[in-house]
C-alpha positions as CSV (number, residue, x, y, z in Angstrom):
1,X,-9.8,-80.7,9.4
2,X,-12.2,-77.7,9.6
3,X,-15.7,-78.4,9.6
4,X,-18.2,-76.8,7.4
5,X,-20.3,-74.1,9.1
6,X,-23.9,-75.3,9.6
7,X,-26.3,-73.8,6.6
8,X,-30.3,-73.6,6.3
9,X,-31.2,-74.5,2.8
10,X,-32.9,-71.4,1.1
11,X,-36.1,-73.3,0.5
12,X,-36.6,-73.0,4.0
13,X,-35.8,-69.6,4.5
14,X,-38.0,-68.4,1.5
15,X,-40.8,-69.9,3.6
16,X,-40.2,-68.3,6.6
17,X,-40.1,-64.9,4.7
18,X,-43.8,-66.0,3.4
19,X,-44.6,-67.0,6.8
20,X,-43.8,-63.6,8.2
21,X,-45.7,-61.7,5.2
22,X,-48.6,-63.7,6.5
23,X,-48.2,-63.1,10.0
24,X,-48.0,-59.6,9.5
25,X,-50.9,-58.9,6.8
26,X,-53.1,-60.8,9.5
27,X,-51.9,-58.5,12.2
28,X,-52.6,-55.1,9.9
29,X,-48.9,-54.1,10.2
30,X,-49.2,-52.7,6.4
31,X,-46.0,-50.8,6.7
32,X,-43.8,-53.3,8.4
33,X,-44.9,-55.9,5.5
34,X,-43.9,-53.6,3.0
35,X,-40.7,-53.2,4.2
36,X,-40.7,-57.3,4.7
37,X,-41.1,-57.7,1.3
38,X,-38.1,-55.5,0.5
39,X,-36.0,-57.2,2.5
40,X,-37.2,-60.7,0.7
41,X,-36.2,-59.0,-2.9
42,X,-33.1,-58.1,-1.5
43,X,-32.4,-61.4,0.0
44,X,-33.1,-63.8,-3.0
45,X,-31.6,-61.2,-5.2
46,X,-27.9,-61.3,-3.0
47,X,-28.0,-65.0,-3.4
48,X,-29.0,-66.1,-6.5
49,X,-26.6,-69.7,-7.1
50,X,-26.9,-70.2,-3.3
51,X,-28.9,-73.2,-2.0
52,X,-28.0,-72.7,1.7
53,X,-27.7,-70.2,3.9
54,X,-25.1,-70.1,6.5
55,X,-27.4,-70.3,10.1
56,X,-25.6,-67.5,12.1
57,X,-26.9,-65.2,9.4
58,X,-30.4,-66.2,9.7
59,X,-30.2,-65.8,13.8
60,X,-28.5,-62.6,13.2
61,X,-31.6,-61.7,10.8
62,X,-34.2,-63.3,12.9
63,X,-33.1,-61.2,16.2
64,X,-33.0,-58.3,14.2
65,X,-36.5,-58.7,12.7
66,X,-38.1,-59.4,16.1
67,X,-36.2,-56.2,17.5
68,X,-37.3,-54.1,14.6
69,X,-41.2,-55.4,15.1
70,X,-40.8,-55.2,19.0
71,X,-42.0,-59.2,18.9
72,X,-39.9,-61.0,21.9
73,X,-41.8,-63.6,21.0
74,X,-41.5,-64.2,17.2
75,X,-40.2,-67.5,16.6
76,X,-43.6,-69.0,18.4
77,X,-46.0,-66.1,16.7
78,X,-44.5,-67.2,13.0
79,X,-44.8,-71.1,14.1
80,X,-48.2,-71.8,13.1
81,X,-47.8,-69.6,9.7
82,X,-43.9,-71.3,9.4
83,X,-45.2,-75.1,9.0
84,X,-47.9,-74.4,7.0
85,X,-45.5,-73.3,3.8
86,X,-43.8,-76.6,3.6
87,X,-45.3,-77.7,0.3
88,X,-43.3,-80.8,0.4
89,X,-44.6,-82.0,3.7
90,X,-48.3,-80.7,3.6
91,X,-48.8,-82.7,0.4
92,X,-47.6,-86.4,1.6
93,X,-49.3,-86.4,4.9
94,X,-52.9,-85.1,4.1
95,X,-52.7,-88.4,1.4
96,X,-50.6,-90.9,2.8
97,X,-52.4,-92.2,6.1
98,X,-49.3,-93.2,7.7
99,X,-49.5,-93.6,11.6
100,X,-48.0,-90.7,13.9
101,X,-45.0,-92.3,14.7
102,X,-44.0,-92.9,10.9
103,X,-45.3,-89.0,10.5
104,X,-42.6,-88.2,13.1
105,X,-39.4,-90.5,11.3
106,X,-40.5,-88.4,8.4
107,X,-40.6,-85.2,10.3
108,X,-37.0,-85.6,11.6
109,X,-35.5,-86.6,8.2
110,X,-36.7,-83.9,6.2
111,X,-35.5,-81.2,8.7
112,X,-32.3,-83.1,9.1
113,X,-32.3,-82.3,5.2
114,X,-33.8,-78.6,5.1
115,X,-31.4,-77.3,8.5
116,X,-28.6,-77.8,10.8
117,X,-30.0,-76.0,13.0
118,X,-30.9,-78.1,15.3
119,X,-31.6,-82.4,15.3
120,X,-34.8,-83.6,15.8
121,X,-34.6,-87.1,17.2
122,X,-37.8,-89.7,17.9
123,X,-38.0,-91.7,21.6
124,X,-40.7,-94.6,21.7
125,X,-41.7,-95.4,24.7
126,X,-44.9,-98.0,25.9
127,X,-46.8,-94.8,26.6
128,X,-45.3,-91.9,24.8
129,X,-43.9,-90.3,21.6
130,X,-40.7,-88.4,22.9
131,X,-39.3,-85.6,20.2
132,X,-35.6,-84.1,21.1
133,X,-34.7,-80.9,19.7
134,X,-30.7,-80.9,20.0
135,X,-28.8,-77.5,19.2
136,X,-25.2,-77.7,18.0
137,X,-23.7,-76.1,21.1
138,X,-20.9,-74.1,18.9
139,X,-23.8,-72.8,16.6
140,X,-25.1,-69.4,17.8
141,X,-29.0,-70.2,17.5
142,X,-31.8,-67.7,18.8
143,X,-33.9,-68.2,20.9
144,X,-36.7,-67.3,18.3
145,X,-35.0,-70.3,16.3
146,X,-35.0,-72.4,19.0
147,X,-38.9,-71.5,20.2
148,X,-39.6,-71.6,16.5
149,X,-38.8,-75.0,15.8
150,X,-40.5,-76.5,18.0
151,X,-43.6,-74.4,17.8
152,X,-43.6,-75.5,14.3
153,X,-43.4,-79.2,14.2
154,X,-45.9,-79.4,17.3
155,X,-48.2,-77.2,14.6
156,X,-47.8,-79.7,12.3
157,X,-48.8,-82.6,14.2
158,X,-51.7,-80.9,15.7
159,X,-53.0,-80.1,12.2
160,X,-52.2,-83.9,11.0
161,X,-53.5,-85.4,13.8
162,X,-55.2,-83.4,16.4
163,X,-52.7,-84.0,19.0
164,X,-51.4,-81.7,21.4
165,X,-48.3,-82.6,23.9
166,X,-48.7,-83.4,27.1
167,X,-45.3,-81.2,28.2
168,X,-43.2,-79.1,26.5
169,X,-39.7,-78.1,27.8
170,X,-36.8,-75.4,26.8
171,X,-33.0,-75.6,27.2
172,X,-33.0,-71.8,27.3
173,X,-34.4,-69.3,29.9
174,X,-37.2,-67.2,29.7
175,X,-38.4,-64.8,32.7
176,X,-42.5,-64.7,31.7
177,X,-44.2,-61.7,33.4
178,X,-47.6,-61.9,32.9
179,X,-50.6,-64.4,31.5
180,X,-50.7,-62.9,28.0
181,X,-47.1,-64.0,27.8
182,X,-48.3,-67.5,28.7
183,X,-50.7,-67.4,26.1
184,X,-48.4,-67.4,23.5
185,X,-47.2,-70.7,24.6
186,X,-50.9,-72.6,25.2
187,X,-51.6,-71.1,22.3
188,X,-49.1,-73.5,20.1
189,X,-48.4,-76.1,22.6
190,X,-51.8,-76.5,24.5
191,X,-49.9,-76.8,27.7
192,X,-47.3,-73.9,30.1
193,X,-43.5,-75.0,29.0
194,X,-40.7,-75.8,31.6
195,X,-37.2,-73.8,31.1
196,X,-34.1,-74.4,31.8
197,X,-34.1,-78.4,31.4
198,X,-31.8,-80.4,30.3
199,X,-33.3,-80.6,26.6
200,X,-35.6,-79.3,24.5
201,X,-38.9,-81.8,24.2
202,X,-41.8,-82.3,23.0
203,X,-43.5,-85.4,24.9
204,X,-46.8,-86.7,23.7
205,X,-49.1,-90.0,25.1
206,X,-49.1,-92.5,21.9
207,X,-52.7,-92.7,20.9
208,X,-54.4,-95.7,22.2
209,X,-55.6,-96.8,18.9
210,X,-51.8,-96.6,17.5
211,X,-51.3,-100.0,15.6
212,X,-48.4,-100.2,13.5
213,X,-49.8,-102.8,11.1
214,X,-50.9,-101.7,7.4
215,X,-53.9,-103.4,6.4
216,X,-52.8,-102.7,2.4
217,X,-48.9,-103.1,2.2
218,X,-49.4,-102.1,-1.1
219,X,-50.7,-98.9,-0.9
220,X,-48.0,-98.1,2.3
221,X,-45.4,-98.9,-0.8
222,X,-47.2,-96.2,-3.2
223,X,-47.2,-93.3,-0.4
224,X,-43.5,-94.0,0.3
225,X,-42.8,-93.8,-3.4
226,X,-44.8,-91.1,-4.2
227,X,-43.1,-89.1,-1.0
228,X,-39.2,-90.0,-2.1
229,X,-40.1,-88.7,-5.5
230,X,-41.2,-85.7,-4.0
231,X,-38.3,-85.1,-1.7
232,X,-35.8,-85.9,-3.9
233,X,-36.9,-83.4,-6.0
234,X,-36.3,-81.2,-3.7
235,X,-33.5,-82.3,-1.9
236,X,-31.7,-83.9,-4.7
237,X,-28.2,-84.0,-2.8
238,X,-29.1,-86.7,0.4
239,X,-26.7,-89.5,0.1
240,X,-28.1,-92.9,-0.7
241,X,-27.3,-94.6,1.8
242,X,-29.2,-92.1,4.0
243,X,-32.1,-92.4,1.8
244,X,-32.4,-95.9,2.2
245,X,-32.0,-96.3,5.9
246,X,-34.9,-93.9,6.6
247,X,-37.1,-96.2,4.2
248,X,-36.2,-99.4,5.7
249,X,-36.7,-98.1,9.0
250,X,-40.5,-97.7,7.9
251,X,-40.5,-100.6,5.6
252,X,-39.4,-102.8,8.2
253,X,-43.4,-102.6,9.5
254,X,-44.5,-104.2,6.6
255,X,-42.0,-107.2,6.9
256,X,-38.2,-107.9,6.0
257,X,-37.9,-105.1,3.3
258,X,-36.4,-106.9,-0.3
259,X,-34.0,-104.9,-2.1
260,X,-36.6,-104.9,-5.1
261,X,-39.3,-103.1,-2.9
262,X,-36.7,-100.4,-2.0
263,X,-35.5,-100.4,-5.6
264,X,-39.0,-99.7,-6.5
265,X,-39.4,-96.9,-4.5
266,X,-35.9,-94.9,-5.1
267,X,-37.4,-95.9,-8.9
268,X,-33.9,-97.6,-10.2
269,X,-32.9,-101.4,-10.3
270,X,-31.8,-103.6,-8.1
271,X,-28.2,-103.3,-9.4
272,X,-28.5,-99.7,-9.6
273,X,-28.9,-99.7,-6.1
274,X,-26.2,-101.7,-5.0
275,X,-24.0,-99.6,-7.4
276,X,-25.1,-96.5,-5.5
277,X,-24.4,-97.9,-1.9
278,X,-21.1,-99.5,-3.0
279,X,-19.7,-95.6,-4.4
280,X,-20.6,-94.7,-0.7
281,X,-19.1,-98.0,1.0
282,X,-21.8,-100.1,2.0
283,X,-24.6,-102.6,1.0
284,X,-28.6,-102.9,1.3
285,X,-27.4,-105.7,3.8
286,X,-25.7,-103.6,6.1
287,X,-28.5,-100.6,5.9
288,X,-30.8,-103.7,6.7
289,X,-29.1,-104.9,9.6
């Protein structure tokens, strides 16, 4: 059986177009973002039933663009202006409270959703939150992709919570040749990155106030619901069953989940539920165990 080439949804790429636009008004590049915003006309008008986007045409695109602008650093220049035009992130976790590492579950499910780029996988340790970025190796991915994605997310923790990792490391290579080209890395990551390692990471020391105890269960319950409505929204074709394993998994911190509460939160009943799992061959007792 073949397997269906990886895709991008277009939601995502329609904020990297605006995150470019923004990059480039800031830098003064007046004709450069007029032909950007070309390009994004012509784009959305080629696709216009498409919800995904196959991802060797966006690294084809992206290594184009950063040729065209003379950028060898684009993916980590757009980074900051990238995670900042995820509506359906920036809204939940500016009201929501939830402690880093339940930030970081939610951060790896919704680019699971939004790209098959790359996995984004969560490692607790005693002393340290450990994010792995893993590229499907028959997917060709650029470099500004893969610098990109990880730029981004370690934005988006920094601006949630003020937290910068401790090391940073690349898969690829990358010959740096002078401080300025350092910069671009401190400048996102706080820290110099390794290359060449055996994965991509991001590893950061858990903050020593972390407790993973909710002093109003209740209100835990309303942010959860009031995020899945969200998401769903806009990612209306996640299977159920993976819906519901991501919520027990931070539900599970609040107690032994009851299929009620998680009935609550997908807003159907009980029976509804089971109905849903059972059409895709298993139970809110086996996503519990």
């Amino acid at each position: 059986m073949q397997r269906n080439s990886p895709t991008v949804a277009l939601t995502t790429i329609k904020a990297h177009l605006t995150a470019l636009k923004a990059f480039l008004s800031a830098s003064e590049r007046q004709a450069e973002l007029t032909s950007i915003e070309r390009l994004i006309e012509q784009q959305i008008q080629a696709r216009p039933a498409m919800t995904r986007v196959p991802v060797s045409d966006v690294a084809r695109n992206l290594d184009l663009v950063a040729q065209w602008l003379n950028e060898p650093f684009l993916g980590l220049r757009l980074a900051p202006y990238s995670s900042r035009h995820h509506p359906h992130l920036s809204f939940f976790f500016h009201t929501s409270g939830f402690p880093l590492p339940d930030y970081l579950l939610i951060l790896e499910r919704y680019i699971r959703i939004c790209t098959q780029v790359m996995t984004l996988s969560l490692e607790e340790t005693p002393d340290h939150l450990i994010l792995t970025f893993t590229p499907d190796d028959d997917i060709p991915i650029s470099v500004h992709q893969h610098e990109g994605f990880a730029a981004s997310v370690a934005d988006a923790v920094y601006r949630c919570f003020s937290l910068r990792p401790d090391k940073v490391s690349f898969r690829h290579q990358r010959a740096l040749q002078c401080d300025e080209e350092y910069e671009h890395y401190r400048t996102v990551f706080g820290c110099e990155p390794f290359f060449r390692q055996s994965d991509t990471q991001l590893i950061f020391s858990r903050p020593r106030s972390f407790r993973r105890a909710f002093s109003d269960p209740d209100s835990h319950i309303r942010s959860l619901q009031q995020f899945e409505a969200l998401n769903h929204k806009a990612f209306p074709d996640e299977s159920w069953s993976g819906r519901c394993r991501f919520l027990l998994r931070l539900l599970m911190y609040c107690g032994e989940p009851q299929k009620q509460t998680l009935a609550d939160i997908l807003t159907v009943t009980p029976r509804t539920l089971q109905r849903r799992l059972s059409d895709e061959g298993t139970t809110f007792r086996a996503r519990l165990n």
